[in-house]
N, CA, C and O atoms as a Maestro MAE file, in Angstrom:
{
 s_m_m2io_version
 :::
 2.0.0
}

f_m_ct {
 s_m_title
 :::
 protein
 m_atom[336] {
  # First column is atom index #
  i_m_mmod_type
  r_m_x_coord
  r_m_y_coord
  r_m_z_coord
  i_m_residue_number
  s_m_chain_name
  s_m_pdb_residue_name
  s_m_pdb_atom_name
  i_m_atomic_number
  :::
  1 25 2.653 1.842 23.354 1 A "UNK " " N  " 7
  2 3 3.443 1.768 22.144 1 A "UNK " " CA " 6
  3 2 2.762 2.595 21.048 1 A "UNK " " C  " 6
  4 15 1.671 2.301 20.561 1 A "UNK " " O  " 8
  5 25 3.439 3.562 20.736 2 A "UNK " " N  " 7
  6 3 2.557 4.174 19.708 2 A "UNK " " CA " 6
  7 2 2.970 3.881 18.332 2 A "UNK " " C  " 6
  8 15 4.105 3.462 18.102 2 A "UNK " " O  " 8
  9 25 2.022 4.100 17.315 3 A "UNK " " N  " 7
  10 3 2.286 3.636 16.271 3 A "UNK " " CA " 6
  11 2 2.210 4.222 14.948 3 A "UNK " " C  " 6
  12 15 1.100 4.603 14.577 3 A "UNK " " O  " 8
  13 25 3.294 4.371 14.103 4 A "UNK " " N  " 7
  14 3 3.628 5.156 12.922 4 A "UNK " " CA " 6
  15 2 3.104 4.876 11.926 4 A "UNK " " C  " 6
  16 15 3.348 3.773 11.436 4 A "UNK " " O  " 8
  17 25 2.039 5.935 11.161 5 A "UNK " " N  " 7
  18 3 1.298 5.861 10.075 5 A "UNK " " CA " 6
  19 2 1.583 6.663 9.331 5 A "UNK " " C  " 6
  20 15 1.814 7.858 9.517 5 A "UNK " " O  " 8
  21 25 1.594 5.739 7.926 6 A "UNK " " N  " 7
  22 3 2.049 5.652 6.617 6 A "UNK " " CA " 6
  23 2 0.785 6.065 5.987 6 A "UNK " " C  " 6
  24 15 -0.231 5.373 5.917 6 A "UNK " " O  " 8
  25 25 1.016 7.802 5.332 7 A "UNK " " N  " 7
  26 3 -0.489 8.569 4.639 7 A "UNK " " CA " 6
  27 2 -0.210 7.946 3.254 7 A "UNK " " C  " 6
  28 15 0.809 8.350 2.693 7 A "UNK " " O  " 8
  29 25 -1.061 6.900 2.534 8 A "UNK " " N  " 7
  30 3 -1.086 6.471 1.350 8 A "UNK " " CA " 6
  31 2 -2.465 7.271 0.466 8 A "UNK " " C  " 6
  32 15 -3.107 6.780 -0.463 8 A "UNK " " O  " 8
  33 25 -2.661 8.729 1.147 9 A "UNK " " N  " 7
  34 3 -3.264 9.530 0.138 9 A "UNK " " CA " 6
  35 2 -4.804 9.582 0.521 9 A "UNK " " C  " 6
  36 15 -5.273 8.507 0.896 9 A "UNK " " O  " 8
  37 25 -5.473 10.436 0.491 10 A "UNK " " N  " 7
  38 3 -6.603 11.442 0.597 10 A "UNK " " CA " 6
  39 2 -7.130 10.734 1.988 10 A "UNK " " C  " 6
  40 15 -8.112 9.992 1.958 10 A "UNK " " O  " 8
  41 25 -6.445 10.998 3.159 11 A "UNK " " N  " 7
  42 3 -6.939 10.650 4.180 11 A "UNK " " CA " 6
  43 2 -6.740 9.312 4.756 11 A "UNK " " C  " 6
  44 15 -6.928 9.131 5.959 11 A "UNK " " O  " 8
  45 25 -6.368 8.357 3.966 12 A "UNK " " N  " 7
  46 3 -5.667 6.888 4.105 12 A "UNK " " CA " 6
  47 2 -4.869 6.560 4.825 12 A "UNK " " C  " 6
  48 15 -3.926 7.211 4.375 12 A "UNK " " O  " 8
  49 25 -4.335 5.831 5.944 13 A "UNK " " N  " 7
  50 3 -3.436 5.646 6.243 13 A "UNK " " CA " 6
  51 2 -3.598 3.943 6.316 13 A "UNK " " C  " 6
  52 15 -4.563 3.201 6.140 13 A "UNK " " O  " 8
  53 25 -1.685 3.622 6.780 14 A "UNK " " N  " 7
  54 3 -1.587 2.431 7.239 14 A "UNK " " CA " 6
  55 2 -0.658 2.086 7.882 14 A "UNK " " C  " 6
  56 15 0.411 2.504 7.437 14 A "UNK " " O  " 8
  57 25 -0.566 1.229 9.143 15 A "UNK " " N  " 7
  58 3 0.779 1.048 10.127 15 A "UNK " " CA " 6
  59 2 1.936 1.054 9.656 15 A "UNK " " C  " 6
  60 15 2.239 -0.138 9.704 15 A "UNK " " O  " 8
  61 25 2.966 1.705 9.143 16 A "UNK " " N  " 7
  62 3 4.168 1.920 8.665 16 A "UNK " " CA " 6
  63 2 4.989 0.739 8.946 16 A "UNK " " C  " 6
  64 15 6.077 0.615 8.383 16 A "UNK " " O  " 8
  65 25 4.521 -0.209 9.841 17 A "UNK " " N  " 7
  66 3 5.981 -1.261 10.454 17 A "UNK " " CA " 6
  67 2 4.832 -2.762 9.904 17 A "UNK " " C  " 6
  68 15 5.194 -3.895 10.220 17 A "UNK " " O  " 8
  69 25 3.915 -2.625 9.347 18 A "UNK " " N  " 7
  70 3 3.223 -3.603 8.906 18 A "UNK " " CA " 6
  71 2 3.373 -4.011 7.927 18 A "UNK " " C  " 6
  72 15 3.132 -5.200 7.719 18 A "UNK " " O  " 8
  73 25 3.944 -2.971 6.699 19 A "UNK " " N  " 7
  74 3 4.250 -2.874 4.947 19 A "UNK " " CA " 6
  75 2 5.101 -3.800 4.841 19 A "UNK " " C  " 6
  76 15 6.156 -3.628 5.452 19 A "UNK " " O  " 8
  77 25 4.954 -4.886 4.158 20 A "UNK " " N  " 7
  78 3 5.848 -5.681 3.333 20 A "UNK " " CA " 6
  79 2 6.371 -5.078 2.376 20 A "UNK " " C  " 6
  80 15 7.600 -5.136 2.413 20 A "UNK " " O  " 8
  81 25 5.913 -4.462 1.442 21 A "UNK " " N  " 7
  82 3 6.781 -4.048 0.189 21 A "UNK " " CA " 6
  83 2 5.380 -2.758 -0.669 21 A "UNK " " C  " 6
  84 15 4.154 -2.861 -0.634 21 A "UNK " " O  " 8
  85 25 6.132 -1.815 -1.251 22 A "UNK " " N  " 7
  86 3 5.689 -0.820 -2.104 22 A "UNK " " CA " 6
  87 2 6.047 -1.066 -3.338 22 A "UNK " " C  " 6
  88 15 7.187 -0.897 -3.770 22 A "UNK " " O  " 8
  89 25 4.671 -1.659 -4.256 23 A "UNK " " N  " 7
  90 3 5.219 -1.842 -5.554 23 A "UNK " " CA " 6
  91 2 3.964 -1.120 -6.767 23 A "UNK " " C  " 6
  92 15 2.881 -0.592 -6.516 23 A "UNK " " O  " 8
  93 25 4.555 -1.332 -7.928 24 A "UNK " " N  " 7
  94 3 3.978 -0.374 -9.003 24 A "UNK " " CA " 6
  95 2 2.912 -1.595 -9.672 24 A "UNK " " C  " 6
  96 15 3.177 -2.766 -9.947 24 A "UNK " " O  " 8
  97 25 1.838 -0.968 -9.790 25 A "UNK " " N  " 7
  98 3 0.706 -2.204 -9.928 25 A "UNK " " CA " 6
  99 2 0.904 -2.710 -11.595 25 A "UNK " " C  " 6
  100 15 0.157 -3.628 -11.933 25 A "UNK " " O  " 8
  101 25 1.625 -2.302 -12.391 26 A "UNK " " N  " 7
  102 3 1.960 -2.690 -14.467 26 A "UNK " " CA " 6
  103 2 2.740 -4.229 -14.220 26 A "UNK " " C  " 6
  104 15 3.275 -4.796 -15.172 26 A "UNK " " O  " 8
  105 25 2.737 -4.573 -13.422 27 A "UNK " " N  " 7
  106 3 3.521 -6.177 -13.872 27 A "UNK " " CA " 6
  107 2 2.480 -7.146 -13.789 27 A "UNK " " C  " 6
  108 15 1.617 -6.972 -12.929 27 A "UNK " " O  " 8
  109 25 2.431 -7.901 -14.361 28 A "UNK " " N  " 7
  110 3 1.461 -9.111 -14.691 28 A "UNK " " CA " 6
  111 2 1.254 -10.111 -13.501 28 A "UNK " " C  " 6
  112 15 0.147 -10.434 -13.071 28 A "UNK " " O  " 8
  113 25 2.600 -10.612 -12.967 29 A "UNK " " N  " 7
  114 3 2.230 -10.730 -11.681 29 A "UNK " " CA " 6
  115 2 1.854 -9.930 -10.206 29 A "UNK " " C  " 6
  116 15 1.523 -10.579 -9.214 29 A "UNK " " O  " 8
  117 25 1.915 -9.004 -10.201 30 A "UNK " " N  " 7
  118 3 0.838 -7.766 -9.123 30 A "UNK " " CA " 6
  119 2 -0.463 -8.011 -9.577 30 A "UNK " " C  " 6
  120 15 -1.295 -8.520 -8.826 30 A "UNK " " O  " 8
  121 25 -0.675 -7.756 -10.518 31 A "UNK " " N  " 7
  122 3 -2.122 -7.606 -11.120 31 A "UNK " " CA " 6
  123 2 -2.437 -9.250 -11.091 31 A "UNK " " C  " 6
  124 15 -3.567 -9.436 -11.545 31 A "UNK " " O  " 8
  125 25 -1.697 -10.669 -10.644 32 A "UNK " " N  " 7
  126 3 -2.147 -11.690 -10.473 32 A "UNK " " CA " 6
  127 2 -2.637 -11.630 -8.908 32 A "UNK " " C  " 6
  128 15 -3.691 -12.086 -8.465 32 A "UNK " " O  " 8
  129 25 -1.513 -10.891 -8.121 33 A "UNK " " N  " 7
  130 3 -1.700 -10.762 -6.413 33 A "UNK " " CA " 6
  131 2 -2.719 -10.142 -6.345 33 A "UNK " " C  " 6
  132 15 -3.565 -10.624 -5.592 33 A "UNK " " O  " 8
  133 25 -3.057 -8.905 -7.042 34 A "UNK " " N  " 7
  134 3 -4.438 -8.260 -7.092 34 A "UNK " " CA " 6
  135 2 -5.798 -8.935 -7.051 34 A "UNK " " C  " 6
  136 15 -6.686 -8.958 -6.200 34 A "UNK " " O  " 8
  137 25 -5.700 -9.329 -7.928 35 A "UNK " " N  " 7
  138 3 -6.545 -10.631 -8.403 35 A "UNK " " CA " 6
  139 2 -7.243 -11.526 -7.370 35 A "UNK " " C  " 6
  140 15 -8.348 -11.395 -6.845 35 A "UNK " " O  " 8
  141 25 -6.198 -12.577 -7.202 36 A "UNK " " N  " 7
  142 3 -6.101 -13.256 -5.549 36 A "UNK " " CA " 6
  143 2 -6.803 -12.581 -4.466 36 A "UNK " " C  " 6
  144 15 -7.848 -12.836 -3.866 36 A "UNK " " O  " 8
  145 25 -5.559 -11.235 -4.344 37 A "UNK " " N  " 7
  146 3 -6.370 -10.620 -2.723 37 A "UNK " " CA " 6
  147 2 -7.873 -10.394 -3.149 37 A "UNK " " C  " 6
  148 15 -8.571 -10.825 -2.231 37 A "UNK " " O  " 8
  149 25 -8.600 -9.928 -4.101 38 A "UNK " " N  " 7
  150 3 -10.157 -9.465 -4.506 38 A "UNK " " CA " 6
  151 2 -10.833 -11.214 -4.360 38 A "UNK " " C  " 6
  152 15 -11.907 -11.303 -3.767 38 A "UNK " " O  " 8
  153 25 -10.420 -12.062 -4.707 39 A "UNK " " N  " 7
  154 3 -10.823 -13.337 -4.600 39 A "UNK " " CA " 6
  155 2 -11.239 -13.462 -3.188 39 A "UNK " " C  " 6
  156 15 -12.386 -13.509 -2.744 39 A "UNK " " O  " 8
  157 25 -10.175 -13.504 -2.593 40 A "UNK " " N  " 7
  158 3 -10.293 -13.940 -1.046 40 A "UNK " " CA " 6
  159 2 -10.517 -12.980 0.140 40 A "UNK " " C  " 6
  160 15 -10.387 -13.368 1.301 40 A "UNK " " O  " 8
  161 25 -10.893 -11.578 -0.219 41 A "UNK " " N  " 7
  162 3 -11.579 -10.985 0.285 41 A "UNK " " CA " 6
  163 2 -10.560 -10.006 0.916 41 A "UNK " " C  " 6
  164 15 -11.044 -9.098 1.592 41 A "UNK " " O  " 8
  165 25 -9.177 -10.069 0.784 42 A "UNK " " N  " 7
  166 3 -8.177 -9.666 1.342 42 A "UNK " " CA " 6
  167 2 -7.582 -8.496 0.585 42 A "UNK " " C  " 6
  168 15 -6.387 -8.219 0.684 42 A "UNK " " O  " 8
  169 25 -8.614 -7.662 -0.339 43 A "UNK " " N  " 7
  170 3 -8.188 -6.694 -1.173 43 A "UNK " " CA " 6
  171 2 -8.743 -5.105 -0.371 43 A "UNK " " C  " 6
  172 15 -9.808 -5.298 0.214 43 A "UNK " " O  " 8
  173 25 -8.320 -3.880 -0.265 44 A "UNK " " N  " 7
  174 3 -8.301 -3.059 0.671 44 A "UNK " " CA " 6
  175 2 -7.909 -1.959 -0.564 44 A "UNK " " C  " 6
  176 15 -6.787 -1.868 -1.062 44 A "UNK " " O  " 8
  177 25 -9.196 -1.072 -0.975 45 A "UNK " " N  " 7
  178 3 -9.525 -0.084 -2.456 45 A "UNK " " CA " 6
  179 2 -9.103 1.307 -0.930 45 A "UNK " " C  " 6
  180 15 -9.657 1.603 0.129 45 A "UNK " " O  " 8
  181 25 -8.030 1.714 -1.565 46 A "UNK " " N  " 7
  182 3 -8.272 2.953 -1.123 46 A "UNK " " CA " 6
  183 2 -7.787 4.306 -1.945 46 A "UNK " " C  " 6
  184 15 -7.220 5.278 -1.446 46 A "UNK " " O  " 8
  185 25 -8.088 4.155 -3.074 47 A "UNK " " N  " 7
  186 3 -7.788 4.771 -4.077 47 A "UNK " " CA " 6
  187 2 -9.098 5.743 -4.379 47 A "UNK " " C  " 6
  188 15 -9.174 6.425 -5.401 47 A "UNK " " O  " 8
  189 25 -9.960 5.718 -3.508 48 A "UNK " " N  " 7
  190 3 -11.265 6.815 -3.638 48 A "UNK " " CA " 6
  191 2 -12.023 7.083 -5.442 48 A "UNK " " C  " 6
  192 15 -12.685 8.068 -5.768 48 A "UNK " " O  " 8
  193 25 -11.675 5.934 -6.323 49 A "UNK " " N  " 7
  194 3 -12.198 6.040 -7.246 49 A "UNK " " CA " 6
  195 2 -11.009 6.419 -8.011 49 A "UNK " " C  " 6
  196 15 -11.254 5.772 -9.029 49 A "UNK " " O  " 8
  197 25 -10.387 6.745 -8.145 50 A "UNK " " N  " 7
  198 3 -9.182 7.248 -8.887 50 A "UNK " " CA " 6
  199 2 -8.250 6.098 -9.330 50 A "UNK " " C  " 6
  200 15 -8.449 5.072 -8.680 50 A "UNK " " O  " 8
  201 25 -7.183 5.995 -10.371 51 A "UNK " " N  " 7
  202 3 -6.533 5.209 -10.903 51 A "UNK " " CA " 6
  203 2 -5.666 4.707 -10.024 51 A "UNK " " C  " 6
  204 15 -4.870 5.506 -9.530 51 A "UNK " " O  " 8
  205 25 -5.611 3.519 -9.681 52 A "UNK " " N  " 7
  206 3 -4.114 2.722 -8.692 52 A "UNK " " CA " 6
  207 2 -2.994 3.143 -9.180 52 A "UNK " " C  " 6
  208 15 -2.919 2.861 -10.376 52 A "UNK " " O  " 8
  209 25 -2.204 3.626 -8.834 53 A "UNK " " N  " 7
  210 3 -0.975 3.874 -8.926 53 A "UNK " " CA " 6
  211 2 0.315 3.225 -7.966 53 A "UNK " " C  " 6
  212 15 1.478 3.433 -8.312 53 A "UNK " " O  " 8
  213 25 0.048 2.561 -6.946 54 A "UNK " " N  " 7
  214 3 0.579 1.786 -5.732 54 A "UNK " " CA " 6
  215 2 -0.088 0.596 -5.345 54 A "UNK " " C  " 6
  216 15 -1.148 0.823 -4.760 54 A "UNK " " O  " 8
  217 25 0.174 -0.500 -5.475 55 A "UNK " " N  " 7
  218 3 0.197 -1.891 -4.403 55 A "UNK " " CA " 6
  219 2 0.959 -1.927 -3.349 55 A "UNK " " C  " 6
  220 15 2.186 -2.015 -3.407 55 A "UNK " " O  " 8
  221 25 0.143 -1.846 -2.068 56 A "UNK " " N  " 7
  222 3 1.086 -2.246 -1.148 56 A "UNK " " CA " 6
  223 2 0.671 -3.473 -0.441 56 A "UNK " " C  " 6
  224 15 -0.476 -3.853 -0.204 56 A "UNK " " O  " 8
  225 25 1.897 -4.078 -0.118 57 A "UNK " " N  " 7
  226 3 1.156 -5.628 0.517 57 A "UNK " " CA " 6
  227 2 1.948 -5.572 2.024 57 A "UNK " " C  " 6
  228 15 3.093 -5.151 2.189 57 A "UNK " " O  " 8
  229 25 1.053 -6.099 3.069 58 A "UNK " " N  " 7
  230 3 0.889 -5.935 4.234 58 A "UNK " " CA " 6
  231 2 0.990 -7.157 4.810 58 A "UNK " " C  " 6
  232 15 0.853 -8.258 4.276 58 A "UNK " " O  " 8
  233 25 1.273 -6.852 6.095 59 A "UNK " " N  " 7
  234 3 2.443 -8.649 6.748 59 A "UNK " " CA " 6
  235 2 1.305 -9.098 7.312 59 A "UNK " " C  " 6
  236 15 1.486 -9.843 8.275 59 A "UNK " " O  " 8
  237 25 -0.061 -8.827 6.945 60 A "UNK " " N  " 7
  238 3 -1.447 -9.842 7.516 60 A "UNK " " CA " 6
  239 2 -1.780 -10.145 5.809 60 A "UNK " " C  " 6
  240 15 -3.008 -10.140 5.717 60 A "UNK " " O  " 8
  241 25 -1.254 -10.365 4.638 61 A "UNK " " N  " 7
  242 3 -1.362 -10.852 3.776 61 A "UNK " " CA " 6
  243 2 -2.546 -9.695 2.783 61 A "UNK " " C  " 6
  244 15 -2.784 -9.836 1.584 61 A "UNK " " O  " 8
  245 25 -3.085 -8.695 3.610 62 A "UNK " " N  " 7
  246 3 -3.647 -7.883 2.817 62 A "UNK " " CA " 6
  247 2 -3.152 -6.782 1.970 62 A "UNK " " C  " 6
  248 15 -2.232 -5.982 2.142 62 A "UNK " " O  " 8
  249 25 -4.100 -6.964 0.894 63 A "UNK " " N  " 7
  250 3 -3.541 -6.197 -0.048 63 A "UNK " " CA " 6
  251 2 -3.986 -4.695 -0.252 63 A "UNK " " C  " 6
  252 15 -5.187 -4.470 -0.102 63 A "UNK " " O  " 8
  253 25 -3.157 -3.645 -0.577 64 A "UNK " " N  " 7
  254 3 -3.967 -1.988 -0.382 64 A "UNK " " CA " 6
  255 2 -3.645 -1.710 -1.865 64 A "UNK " " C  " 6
  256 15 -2.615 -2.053 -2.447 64 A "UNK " " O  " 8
  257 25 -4.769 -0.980 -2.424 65 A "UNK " " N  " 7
  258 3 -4.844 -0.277 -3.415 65 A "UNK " " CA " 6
  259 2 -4.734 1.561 -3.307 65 A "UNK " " C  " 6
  260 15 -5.676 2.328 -3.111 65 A "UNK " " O  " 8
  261 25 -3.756 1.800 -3.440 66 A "UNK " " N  " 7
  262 3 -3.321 3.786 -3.596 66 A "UNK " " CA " 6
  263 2 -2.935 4.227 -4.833 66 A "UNK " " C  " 6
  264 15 -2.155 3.807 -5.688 66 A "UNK " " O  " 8
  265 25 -4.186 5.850 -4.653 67 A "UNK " " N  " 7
  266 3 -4.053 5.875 -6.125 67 A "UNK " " CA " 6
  267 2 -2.528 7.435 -6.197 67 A "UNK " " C  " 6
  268 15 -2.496 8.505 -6.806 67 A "UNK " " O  " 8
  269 25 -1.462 6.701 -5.178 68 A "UNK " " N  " 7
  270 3 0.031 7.884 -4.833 68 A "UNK " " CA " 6
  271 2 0.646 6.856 -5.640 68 A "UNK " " C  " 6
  272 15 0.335 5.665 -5.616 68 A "UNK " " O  " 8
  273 25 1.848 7.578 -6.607 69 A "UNK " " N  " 7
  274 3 2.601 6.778 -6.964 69 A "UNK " " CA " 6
  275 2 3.260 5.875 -6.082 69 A "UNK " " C  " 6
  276 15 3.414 6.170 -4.897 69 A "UNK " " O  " 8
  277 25 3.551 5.094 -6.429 70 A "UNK " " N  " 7
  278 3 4.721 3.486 -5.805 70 A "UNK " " CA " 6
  279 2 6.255 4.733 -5.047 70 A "UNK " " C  " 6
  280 15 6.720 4.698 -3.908 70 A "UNK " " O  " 8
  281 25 6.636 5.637 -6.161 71 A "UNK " " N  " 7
  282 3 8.056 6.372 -5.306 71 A "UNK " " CA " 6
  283 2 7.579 7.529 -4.253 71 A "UNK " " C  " 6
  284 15 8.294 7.839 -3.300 71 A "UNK " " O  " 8
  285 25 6.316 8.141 -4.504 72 A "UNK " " N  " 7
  286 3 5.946 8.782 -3.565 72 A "UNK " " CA " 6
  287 2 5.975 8.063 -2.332 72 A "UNK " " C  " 6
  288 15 6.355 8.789 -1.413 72 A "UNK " " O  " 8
  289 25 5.675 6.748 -1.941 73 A "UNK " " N  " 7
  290 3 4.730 5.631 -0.915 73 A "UNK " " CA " 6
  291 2 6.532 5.821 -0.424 73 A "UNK " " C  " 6
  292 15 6.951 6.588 0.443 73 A "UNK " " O  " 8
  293 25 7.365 4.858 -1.292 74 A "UNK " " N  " 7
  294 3 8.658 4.997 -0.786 74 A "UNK " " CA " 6
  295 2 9.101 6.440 -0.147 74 A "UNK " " C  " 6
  296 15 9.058 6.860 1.009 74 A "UNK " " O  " 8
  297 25 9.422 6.863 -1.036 75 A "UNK " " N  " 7
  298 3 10.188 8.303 0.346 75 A "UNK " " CA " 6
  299 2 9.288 8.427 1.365 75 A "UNK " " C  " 6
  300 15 9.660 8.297 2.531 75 A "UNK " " O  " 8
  301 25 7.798 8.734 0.992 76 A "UNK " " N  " 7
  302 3 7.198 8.822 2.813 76 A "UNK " " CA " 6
  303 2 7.603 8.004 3.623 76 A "UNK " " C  " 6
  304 15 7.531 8.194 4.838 76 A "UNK " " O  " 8
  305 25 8.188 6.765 2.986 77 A "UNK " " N  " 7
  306 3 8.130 5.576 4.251 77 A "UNK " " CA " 6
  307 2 9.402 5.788 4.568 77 A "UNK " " C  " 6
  308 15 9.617 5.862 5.778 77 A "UNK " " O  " 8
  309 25 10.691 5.960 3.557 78 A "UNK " " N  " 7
  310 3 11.961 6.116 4.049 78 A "UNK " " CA " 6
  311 2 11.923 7.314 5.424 78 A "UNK " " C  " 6
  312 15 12.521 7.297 6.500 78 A "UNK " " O  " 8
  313 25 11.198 8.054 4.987 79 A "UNK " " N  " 7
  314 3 11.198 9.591 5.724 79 A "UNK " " CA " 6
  315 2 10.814 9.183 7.251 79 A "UNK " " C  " 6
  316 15 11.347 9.679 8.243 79 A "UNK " " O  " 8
  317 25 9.759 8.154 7.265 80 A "UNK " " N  " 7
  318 3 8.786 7.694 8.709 80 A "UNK " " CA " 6
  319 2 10.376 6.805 9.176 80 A "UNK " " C  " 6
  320 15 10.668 6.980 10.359 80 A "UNK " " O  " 8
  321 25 11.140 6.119 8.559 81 A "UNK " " N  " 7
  322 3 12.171 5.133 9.079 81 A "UNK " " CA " 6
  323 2 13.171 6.290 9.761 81 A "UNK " " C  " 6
  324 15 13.378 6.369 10.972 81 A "UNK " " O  " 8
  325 25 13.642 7.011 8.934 82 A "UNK " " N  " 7
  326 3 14.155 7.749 9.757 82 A "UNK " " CA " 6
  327 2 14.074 8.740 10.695 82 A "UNK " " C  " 6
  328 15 14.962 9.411 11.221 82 A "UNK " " O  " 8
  329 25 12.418 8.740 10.887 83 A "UNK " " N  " 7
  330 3 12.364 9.260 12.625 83 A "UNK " " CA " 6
  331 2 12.665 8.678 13.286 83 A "UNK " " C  " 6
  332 15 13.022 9.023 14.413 83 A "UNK " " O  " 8
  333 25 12.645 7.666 12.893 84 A "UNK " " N  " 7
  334 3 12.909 6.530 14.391 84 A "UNK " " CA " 6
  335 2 13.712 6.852 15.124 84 A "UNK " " C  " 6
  336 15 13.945 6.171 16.123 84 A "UNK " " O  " 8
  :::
 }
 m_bond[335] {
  # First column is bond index #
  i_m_from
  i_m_to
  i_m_order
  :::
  1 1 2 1
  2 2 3 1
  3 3 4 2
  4 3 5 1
  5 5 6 1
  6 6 7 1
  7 7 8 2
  8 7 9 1
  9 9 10 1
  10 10 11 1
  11 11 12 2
  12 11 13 1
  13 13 14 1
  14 14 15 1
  15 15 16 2
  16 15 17 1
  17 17 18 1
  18 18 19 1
  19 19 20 2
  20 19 21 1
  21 21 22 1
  22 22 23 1
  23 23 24 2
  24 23 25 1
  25 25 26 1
  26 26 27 1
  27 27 28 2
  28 27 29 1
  29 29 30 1
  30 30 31 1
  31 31 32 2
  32 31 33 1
  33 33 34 1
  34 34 35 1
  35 35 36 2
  36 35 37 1
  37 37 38 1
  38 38 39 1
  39 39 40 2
  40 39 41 1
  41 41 42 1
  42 42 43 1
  43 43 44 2
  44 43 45 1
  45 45 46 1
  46 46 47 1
  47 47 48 2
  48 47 49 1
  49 49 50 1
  50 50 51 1
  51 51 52 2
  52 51 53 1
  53 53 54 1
  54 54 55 1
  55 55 56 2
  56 55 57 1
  57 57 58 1
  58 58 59 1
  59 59 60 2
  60 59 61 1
  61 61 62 1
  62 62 63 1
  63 63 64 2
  64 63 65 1
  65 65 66 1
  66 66 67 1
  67 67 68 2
  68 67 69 1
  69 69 70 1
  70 70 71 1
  71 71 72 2
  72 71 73 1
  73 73 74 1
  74 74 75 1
  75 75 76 2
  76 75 77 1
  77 77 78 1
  78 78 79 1
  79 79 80 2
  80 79 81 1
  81 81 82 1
  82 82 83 1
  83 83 84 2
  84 83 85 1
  85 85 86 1
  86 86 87 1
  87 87 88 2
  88 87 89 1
  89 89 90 1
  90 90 91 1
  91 91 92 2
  92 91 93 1
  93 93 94 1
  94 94 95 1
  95 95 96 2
  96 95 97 1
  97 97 98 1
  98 98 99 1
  99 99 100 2
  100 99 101 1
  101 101 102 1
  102 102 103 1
  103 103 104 2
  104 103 105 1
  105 105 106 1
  106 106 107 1
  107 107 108 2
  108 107 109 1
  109 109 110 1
  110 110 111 1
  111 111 112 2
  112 111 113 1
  113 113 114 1
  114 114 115 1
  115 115 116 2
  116 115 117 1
  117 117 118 1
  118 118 119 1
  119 119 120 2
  120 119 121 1
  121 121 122 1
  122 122 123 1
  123 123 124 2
  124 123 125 1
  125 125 126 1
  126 126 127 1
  127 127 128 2
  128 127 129 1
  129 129 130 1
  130 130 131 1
  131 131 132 2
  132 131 133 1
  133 133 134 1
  134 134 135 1
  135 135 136 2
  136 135 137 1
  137 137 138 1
  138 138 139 1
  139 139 140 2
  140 139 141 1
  141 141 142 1
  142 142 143 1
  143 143 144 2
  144 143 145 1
  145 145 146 1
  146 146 147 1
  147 147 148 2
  148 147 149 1
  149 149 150 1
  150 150 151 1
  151 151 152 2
  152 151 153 1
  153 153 154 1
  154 154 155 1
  155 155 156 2
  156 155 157 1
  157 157 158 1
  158 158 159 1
  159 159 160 2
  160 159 161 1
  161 161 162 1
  162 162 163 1
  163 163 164 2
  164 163 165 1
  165 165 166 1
  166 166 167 1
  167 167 168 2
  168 167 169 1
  169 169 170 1
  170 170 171 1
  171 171 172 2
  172 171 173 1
  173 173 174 1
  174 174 175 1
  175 175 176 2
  176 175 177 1
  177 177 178 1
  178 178 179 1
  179 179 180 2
  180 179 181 1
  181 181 182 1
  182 182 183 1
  183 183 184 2
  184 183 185 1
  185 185 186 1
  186 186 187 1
  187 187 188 2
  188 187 189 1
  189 189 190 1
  190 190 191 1
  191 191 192 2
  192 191 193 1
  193 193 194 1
  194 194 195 1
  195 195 196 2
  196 195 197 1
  197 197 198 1
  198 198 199 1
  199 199 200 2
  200 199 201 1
  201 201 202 1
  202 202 203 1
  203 203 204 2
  204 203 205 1
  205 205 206 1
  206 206 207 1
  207 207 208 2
  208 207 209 1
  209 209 210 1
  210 210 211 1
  211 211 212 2
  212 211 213 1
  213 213 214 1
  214 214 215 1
  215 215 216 2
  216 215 217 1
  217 217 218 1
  218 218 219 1
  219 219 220 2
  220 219 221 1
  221 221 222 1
  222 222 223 1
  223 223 224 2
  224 223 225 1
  225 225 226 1
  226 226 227 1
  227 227 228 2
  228 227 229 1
  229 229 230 1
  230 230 231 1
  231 231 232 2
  232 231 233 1
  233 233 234 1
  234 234 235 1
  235 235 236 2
  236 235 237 1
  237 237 238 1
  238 238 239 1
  239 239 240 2
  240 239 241 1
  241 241 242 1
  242 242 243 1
  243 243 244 2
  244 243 245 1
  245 245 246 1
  246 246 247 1
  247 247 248 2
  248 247 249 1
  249 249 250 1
  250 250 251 1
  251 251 252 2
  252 251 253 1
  253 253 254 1
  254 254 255 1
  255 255 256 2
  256 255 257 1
  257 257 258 1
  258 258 259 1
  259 259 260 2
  260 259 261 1
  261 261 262 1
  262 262 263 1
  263 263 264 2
  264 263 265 1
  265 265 266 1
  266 266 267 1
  267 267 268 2
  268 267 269 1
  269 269 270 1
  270 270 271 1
  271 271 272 2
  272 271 273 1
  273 273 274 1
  274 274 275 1
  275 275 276 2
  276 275 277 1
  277 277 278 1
  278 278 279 1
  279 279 280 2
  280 279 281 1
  281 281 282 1
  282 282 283 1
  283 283 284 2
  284 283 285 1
  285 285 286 1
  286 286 287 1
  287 287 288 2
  288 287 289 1
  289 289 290 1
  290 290 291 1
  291 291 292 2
  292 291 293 1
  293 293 294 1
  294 294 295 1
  295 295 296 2
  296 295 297 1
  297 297 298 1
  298 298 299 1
  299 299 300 2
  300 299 301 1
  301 301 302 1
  302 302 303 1
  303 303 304 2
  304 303 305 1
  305 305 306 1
  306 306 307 1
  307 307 308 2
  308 307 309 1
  309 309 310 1
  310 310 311 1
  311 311 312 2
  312 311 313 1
  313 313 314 1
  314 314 315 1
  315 315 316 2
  316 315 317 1
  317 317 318 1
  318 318 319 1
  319 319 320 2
  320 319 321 1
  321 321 322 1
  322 322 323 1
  323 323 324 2
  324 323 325 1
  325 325 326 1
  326 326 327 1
  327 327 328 2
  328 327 329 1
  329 329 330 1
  330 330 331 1
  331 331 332 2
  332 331 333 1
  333 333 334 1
  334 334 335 1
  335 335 336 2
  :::
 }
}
């Protein structure tokens, strides 16, 4: 079974069929989920030092930090759905 990866920026990837949702990290509650996942160890920096620009949350409850915008993350992923 091979498996489709989702480039969330400078070399990053992540299983494309794993993503729960692509969201923009400015709402008060993200930045609470943020929070949480860094608490419990379930937070995943892959923003290489650079400003977050993307939360993505993942169906093992972990959380990814990308510093690609939130609509960039979307069309790549729409784009990976429709290879299918």
């Amino acid at each position: 079974m091979e498996q489709i990866l989702l480039n969330i920026g400078f070399g990053s990837t992540v299983v494309a069929e794993r993503v729960v949702a692509i969201v923009s990290p400015n709402s008060a509650p993200i930045k609470r989920l943020k929070d949480e996942a860094r608490d419990d160890k379930r937070l995943i920096d892959a923003t290489h030092g650079r400003r977050t620009r993307a939360i993505i949350v993942m169906d093992s409850n972990h959380v990814v930090l990308s510093a690609i915008q939130a609509e960039t993350l979307s069309q790549r992923f729409s784009t990976l759905a429709e290879k299918e």
